[in-house]
N, C-alpha and C positions, 0 to 999 in steps of 0.2 A: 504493500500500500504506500507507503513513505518509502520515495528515493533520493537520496540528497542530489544525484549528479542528474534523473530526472526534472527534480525541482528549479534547477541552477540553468537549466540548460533551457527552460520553459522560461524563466525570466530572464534571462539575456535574450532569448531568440522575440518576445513582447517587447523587451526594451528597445530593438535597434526596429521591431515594426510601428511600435505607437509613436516612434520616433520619425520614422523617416513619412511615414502617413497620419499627419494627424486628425484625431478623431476616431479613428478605425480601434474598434474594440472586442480584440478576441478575445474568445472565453477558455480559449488555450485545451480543449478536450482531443485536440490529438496530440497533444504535446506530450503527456507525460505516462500514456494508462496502458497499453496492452490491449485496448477494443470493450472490456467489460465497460458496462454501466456504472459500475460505483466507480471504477478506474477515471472512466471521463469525467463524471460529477466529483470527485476529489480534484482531476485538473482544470477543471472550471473553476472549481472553488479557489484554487490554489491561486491562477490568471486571477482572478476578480481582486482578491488580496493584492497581489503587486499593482493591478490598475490604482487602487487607492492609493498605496506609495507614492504610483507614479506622478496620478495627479495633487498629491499632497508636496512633492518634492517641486514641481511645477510652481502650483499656486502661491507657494512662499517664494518662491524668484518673484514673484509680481510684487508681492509686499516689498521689496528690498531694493525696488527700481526707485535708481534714483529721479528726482522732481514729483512723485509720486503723490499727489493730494492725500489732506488728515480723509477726507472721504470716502477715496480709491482704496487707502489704506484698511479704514476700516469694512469697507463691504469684503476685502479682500480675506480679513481676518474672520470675519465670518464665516467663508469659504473653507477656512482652514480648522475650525470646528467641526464643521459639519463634515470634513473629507478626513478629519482624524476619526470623529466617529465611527464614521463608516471602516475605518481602516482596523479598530480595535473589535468592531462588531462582527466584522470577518476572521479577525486573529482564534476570539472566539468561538467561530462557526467551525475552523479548520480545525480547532479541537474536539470542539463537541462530536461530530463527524467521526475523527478516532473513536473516540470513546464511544460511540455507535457501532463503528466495523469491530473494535474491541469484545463486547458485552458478550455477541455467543458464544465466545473462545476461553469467556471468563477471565479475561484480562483487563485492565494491567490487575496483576498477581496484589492485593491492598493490604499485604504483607510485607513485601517487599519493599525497600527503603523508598520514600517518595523524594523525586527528583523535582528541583524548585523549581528549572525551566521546561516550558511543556515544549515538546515540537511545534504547535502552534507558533509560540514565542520564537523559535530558533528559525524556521520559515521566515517571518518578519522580518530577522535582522540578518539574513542571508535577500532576500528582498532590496534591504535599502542600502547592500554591500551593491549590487546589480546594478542600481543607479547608479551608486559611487565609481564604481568600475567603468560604466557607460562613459561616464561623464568626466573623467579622470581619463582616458585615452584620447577625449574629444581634445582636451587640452594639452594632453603629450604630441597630440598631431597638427594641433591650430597653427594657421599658416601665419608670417608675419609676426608671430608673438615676440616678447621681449626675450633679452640675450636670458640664457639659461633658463628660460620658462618650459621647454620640453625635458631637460632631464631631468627638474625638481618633479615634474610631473609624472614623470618615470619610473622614476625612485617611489612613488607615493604607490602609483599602480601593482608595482611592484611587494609594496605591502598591502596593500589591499587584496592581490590575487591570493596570498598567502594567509590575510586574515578567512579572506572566504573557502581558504582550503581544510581550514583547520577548522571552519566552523560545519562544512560540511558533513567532516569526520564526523562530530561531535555529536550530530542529527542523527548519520546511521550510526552509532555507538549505541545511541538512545534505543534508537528504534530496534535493534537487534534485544538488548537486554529486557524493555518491553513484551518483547513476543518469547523470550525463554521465560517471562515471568522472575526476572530480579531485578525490576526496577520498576515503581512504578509513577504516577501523573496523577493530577486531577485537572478538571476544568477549572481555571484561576477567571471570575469575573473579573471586569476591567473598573464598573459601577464607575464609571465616567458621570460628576457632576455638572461639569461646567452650562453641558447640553438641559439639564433640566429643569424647568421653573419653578419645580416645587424646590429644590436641593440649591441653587445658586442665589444666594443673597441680593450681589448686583441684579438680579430679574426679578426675584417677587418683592424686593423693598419699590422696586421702580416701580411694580404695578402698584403698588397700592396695599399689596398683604404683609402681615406681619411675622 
């Protein structure tokens, strides 16, 4: 079910397409499955996950443009609420999902030591390595840049390839020890306030509630 070099290989190959076409939004289900059903529906899930990255990684380049109006600024930050939401409410589904393909195998083993990051989580931050990667070659290759702006950029790729290789591991580590039953996960809620009018002060003092 869980491939690290599957997952890595689905968000590089979305990254350089939502890139070079933009708006174009695949749901990545021949990306990563074998042809079953839950196969494709975990790579959709997986694709829809990095979409929010993507457009979360995006959306904050707007906010950071410079001459940017306090207006522009703020609809844009609203943008970036609502596109983190969505981005932790998918973190969440790709766990939950395990722990659905898990349940008739009677796994994960709730004996066995609990591991504090879920794959969920580790998916995530192998996601916003993909960006970083993307975008980190764009600039080792930008033409015209200033003197030594390619091989600072080089160097950085360079550990980046290497962060993403070791977190790779660390996903199948997981997931292997997972399915022999000596490790196991829970669904960790994210309970994200800022989105909610009854939990965020700034919103219900402004309506009117106490």
């Amino acid at each position: 079910m869980v491939s690290a070099e599957e997952i890595v290989a689905l968000q590089d190959r979305l990254t350089r397409e939502w890139h070079q076409t933009p708006g174009v939004r695949g749901d990545g289900a021949d990306g990563g499955g074998g042809g079953s059903k839950s196969a494709g529906d975990w790579s959709a899930l997986a694709a829809e996950q990095h979409r929010a990255n993507f457009d979360l990684w995006h959306i904050e380049d707007e906010a950071r443009a410079p001459g940017a109006s306090d207006a522009e600024v703020a609809a844009v930050k609203r943008r970036i609420d609502d596109t983190n939401q969505r981005r932790n409410d998918l973190l969440e589904e790709l766990d939950r999902t395990l722990l659905g393909w898990l349940a008739p195998k009677r796994l994960p083993n709730t004996a066995a030591p609990l591991h504090s990051e879920t794959p969920g989580l580790i998916i995530d931050r192998l996601s916003i390595l993909a960006l970083k990667i993307y975008h980190t070659r764009e600039e080792a290759e930008r033409a015209h840049a200033p003197e030594g702006h390619a091989v600072r950029n080089r160097e950085r790729l360079a550990i980046l390839d290497q962060q993403r290789n070791d977190l790779a591991g660390c996903l199948d580590s997981l997931w292997r020890e997972i399915l022999s039953g000596t490790r196991s996960f829970k669904l960790y809620r994210q309970l994200k306030m800022y989105n909610d009018p009854a939990l965020n002060p700034s919103i219900y003092r402004k309506a009117g509630n106490k």
